[in-house]
C-alpha positions in Angstrom: 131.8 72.6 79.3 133.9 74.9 81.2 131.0 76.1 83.2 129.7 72.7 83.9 133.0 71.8 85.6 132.8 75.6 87.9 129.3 74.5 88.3 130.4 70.8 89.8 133.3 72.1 91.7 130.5 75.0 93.6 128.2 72.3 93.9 130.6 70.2 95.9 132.3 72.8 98.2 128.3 73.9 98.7 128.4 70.3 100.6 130.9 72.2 103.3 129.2 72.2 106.4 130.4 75.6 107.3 128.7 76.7 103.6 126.0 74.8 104.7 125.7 77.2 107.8 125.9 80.3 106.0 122.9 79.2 103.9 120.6 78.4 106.5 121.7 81.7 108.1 120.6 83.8 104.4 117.2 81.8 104.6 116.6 83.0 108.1 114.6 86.4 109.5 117.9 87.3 111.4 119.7 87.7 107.9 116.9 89.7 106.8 116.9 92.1 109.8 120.4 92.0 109.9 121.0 93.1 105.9 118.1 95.9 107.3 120.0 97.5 110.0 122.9 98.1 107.7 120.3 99.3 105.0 119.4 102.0 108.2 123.0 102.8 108.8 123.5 103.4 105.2 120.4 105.6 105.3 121.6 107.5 108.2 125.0 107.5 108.2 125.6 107.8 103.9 127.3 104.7 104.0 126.6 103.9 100.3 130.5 103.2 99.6 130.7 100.3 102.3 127.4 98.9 102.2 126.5 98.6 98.5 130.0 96.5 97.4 129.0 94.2 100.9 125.2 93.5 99.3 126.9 92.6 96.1 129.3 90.2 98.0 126.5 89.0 99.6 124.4 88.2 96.4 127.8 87.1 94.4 128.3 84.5 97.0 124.3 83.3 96.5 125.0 83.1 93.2 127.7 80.9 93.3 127.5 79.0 96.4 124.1 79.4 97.8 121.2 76.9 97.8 119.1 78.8 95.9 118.5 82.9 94.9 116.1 83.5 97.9 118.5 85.8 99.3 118.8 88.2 96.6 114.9 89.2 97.7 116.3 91.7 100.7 119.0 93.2 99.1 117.1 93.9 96.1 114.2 96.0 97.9 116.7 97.3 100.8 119.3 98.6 97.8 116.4 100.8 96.8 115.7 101.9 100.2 119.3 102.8 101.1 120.4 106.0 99.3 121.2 108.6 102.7 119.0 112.2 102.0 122.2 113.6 101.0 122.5 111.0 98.0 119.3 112.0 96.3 120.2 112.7 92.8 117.4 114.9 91.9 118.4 117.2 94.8 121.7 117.2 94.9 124.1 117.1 91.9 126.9 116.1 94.7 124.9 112.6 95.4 127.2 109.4 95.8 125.2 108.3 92.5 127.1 111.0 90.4 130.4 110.7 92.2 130.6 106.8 92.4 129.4 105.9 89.1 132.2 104.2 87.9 131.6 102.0 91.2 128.2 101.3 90.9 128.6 99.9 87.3 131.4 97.6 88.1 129.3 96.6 90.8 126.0 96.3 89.1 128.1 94.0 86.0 129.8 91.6 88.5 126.0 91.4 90.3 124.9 90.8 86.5 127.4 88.0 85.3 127.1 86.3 89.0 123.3 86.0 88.2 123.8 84.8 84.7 126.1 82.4 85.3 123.9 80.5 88.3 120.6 81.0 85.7 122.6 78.9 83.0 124.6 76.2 85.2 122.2 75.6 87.9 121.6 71.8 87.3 118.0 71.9 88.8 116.0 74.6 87.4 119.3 76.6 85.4 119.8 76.4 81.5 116.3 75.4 79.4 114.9 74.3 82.2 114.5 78.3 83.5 112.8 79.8 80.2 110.5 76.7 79.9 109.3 76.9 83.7 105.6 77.5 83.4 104.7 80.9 84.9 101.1 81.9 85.5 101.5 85.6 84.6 104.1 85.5 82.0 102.2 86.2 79.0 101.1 89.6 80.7 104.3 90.9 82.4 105.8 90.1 78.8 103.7 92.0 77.2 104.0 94.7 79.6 107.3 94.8 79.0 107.3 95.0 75.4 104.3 97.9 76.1 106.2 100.1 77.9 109.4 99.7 75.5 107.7 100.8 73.1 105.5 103.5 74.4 104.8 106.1 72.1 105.9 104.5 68.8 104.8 106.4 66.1 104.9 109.6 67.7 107.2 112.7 67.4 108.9 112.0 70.8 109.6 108.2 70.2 113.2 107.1 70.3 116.0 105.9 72.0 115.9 107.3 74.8 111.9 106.3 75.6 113.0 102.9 74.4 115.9 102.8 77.3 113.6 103.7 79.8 110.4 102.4 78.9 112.6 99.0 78.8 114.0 99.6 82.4 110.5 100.2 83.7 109.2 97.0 82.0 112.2 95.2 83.3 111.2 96.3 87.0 107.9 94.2 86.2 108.8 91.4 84.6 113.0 90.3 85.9 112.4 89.7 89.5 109.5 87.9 88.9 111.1 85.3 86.3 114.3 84.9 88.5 112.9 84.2 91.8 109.8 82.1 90.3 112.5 79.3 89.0 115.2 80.3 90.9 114.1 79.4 94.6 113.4 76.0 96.1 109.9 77.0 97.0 109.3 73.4 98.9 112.1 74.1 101.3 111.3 77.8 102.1 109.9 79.4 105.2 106.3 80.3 104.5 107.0 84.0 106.5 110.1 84.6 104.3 108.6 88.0 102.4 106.6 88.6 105.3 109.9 89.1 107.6 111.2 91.3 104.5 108.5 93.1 104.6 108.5 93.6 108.3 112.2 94.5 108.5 111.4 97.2 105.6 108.8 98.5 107.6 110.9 98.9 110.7 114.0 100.2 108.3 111.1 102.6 107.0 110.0 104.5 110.6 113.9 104.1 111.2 114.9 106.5 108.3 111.5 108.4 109.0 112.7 109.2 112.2 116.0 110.3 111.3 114.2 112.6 108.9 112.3 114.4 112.0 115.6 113.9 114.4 118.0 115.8 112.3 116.6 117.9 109.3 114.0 120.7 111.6 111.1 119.1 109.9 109.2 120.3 112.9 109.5 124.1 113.0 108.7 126.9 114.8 106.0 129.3 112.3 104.2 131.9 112.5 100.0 131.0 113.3 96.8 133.4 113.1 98.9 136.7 112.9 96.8 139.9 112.7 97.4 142.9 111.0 100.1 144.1 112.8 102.1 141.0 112.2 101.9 139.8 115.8 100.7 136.1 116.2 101.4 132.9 118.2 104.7 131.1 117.4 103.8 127.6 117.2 105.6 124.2 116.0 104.2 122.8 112.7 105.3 120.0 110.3 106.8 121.1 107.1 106.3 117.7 105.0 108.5 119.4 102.0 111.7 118.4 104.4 110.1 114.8 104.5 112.7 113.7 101.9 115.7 111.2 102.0 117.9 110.0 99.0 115.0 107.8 97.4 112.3 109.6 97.6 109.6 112.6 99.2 107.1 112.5 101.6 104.9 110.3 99.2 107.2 107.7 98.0 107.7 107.2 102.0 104.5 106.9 103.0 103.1 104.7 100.4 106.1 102.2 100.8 105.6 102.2 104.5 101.6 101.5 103.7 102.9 98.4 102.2 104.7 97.4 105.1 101.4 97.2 107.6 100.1 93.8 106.1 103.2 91.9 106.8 103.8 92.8 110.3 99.8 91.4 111.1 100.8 88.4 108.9 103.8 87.4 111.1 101.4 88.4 114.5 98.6 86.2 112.8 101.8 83.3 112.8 103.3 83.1 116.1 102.2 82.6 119.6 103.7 86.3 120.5 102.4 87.8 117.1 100.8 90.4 119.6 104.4 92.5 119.1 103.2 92.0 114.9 100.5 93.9 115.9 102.3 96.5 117.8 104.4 97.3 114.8 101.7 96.7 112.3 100.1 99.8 114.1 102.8 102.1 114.1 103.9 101.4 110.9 100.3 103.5 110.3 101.4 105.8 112.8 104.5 106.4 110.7 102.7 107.0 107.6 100.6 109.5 109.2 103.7 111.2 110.1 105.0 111.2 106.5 102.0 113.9 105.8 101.3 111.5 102.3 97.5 111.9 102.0 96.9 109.1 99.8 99.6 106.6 101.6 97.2 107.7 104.9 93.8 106.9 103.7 95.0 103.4 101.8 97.1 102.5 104.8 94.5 103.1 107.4 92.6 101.0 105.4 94.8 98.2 104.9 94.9 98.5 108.7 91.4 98.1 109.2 91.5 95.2 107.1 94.5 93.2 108.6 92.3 93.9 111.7 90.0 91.5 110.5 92.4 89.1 109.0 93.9 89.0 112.2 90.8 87.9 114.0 89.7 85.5 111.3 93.2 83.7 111.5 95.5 84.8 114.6 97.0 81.4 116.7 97.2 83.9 119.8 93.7 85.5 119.2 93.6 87.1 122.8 96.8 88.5 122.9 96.3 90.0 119.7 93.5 91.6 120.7 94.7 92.9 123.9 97.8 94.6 122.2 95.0 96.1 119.8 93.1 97.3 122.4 96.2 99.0 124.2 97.6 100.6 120.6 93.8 101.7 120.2 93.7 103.4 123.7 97.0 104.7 124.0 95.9 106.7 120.8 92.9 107.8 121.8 94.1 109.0 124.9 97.6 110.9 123.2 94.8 112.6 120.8 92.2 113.5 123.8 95.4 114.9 125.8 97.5 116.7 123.0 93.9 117.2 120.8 94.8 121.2 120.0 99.0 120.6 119.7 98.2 117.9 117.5 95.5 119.9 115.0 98.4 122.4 114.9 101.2 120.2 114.1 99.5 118.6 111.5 97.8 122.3 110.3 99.6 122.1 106.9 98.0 118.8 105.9 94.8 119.3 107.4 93.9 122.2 105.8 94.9 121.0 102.0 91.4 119.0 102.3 91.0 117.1 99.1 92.9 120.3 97.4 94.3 117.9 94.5 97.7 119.8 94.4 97.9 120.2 90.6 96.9 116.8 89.9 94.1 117.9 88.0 96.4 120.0 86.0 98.3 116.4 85.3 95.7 114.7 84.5 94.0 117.0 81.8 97.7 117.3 80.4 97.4 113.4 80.3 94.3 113.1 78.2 95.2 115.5 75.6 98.3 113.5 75.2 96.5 110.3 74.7 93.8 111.6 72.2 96.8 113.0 70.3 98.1 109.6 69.9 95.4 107.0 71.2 96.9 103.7 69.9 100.2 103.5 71.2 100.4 107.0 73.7 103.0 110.1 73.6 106.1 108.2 75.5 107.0 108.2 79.2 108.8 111.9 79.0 106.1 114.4 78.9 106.0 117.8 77.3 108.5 120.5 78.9 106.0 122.3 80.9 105.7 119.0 82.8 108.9 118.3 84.8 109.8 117.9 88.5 109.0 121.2 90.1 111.3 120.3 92.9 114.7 118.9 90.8 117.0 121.3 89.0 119.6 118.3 88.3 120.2 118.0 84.4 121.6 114.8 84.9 118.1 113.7 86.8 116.0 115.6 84.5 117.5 114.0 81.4 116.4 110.5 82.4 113.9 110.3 84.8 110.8 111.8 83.5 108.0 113.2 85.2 104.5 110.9 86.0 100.7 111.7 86.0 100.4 110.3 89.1 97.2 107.9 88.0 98.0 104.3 87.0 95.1 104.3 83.6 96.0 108.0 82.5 100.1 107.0 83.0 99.1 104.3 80.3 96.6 105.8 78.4 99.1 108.9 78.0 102.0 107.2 77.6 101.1 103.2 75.7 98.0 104.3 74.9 95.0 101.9 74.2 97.7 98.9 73.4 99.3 99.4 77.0 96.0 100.1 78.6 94.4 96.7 77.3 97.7 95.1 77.8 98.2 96.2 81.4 94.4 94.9 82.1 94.8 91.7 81.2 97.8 91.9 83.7 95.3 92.7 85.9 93.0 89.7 85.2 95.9 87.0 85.4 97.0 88.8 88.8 93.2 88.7 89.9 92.7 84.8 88.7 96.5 84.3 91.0 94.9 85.5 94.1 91.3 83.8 93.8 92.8 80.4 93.0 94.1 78.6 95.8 93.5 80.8 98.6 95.9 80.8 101.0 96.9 83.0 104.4 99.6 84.3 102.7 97.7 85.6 99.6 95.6 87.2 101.6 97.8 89.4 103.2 100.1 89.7 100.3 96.8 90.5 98.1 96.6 93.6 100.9 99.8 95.2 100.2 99.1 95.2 96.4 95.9 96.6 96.9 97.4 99.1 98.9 100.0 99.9 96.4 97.5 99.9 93.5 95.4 102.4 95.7 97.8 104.9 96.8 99.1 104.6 92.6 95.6 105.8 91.6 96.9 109.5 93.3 100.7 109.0 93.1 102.7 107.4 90.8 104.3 104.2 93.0 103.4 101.9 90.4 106.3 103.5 87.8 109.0 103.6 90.5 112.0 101.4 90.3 111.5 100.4 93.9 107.6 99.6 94.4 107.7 97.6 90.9 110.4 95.6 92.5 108.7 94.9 95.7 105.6 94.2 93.5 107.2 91.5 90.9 108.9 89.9 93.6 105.8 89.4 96.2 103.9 88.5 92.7 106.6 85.7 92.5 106.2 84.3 96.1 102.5 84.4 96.1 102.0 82.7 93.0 104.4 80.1 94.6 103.6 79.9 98.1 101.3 77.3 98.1 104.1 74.7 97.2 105.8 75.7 100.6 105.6 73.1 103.0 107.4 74.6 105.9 106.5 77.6 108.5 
């Protein structure tokens, strides 16, 4: 009773007109690029104190006073993209995540009971109403989640631990996409709305990838083709181990950023000036390049190749499309022909790994043996202690956050074993069925940047990041939805 009357009382100030403002603002690109630049000068700058309480008074104030939880979609992905290189807790036991923790748990409960108390007073879709809204692919992010709590039951490394994180990872699945399925007025939202988060993540992306190169000498001068006598040319080379900030390497970087390129062709394929889409679509590949990620390179140039076509199929301003292709294209070609030999050295380091698989096939012998030890059920998410992060020497980090096989089937085959391995294809099916039913413009770029992410997790291990599950369950949420939107 006592939260039905708060609930009536935040119902009718929501009738305010200068409430009202505030709420079309949050639905709105210009909140999403705005809550992006301050995700970049958090990045940058190691803002973390200032901007993470201003993201939760952001959502707390959805929560009780906005018309729906769209807004909660940016600062969910942007929180994970935020951490400044000098916050990363596997590198540095100093990070703002150690000192501050005390701050982020008040933070994350307040974000918690704000949710929980719109999910059970919300009179349209709140209460009963939200656990009996029919989802599409509930039944397999469900089981998911129970999969990867469970992970390794029966073996000798099976406890509470696994259980804790095995649930958070199956939480990163499943949470995002049962809140915003039933928690957004999907008839009155813009049809672009994830496509302008993705865009703005893209451009926060190059915009904390430049920083990287700007102020951490990941350009160097080294050493090329000495002789004998020690004397060679002294030449500038890219030394992707200083590709880092505080959420992730080179890879993690890369492969988000891959993610990014169908969104910005989406938005070009929307508006009469998409042609600046296109622009940014491009470099967006042109930044993942420059993140030396081999597998984020070959899925993103293909993603590009295939918003390309999308993009022809479906563009309003097919010409100028094309015309900003064909200057991105040549301006390329030309920078290459020009710079051909200072460009073959800068990149040296990554063009001479090849298809060297960096261990990989080290990770994923380890991961077979572990599954035949334990086929049914897998050997848990933590791995055997010859298996860690060669690059973290945080205990704190170590303790929690295990190490992955980098290869979505052998990450479940090693770790749920058959029962997560059948479980996480019939995922698959339902997400499969999602996309070919009701085809849409949206789900066909949207159905891009999962393939991409689904790609570059078949070398890396995106898929079992906090931050690309996210990004997945929530775009899993909007295009199941999307074709109820009505507007733009």
């Amino acid at each position: 009773m006592l939260l039905s009357n708060a609930y009536r009382r935040l119902t009718a100030l929501r009738q305010a007109p200068t409430v009202q403002q505030i709420n079309g603002f949050l639905a709105s690109p210009a909140y999403i690029l705005l809550t992006a630049a301050l995700t970049a000068l958090c990045n940058l700058a190691g803002l973390e104190a200032v901007v993470y309480p201003l993201f939760v008074l952001i959502a707390v104030y959805t929560c009780l006073l906005g018309k729906d939880l769209l807004a909660l979609m940016p600062l969910l992905l942007f929180c994970y993209l935020a951490p400044s290189r000098w916050s990363n807790p596997g590198r540095f036991d100093t990070s703002f995540f150690y000192r501050s923790g005390g701050l982020l748990t008040v933070l994350a409960v307040i974000l918690v009971l704000a949710v929980v108390f719109r999910v059970l007073t919300d009179p349209r879709w709140g209460g009963k109403a939200f656990f009996t809204k029919k989802r599409s692919l509930a039944p397999g992010l469900l089981l998911l989640w129970l999969a990867f709590s469970f992970s390794g039951i029966g073996s000798a490394d099976f406890g509470l631990k696994s259980i804790a994180f095995g649930f958070l990872e199956g939480a990163a699945f499943a949470v995002p996409y049962f809140l915003f399925s039933a928690a957004v007025d999907w008839e009155n939202t813009r049809k672009d709305y994830f496509a302008w988060i993705g865009f703005a993540a893209g451009c926060l992306l190059l915009a904390e990838l430049l920083g990287i190169y700007c102020g951490y000498q990941v350009v160097s001068p080294r050493l090329f083709n000495a002789d004998r006598s020690g004397r060679g040319d002294v030449v500038l080379l890219i030394h992707r181990g200083q590709i880092y900030t505080g959420w992730g390497m080179h890879n993690n970087i890369g492969g988000m950023l891959a993610m990014m390129i169908p969104f910005a062709f989406y938005l070009a394929s929307r508006y009469r000036k998409g042609w600046i889409g296109t622009v940014m679509g491009s470099l967006f590949l042109v930044g993942v390049i420059f993140t030396c990620s081999r597998g984020s390179i070959l899925f993103g140039f293909a993603a590009w190749a295939v918003c390309i076509v999308l993009l022809v199929l479906s563009a309003k301003n097919r010409r100028g499309n094309l015309i900003a292709l064909c200057a991105v294209i040549l301006t390329v070609v030309t920078t290459v022909g020009l710079f051909y030999g200072e460009l073959k050295v800068l990149f040296y380091d990554l063009i001479s790994m090849g298809a060297d698989p960096s261990g990989r096939d080290w990770l994923y012998r380890n991961a077979w043996e572990l599954f035949t030890q334990n086929p049914l059920f897998g050997s848990t998410f933590y791995p055997p202690e010859d298996m860690s992060w060669s690059w973290s020497h945080i205990k704190d980090f170590l303790g929690f956050f295990p190490a992955r096989w980098h290869n979505t089937p052998l990450q479940l085959l090693a770790t749920g074993g058959i029962f997560a391995m059948a479980v996480y294809l019939f995922h698959r099916f339902q997400t499969l069925r999602l996309f070919l039913r009701d085809k849409t413009r949206e789900k066909a770029f949207i159905g891009c940047a999962v393939l991409v992410l689904l790609g570059c997790s078949l070398l890396d291990c995106h898929l079992f990041n906090i931050g690309p599950t996210l990004f997945y369950s929530m775009v899993l949420a909007f295009a199941e939805n999307c074709v109820r939107i009505t507007k733009l």
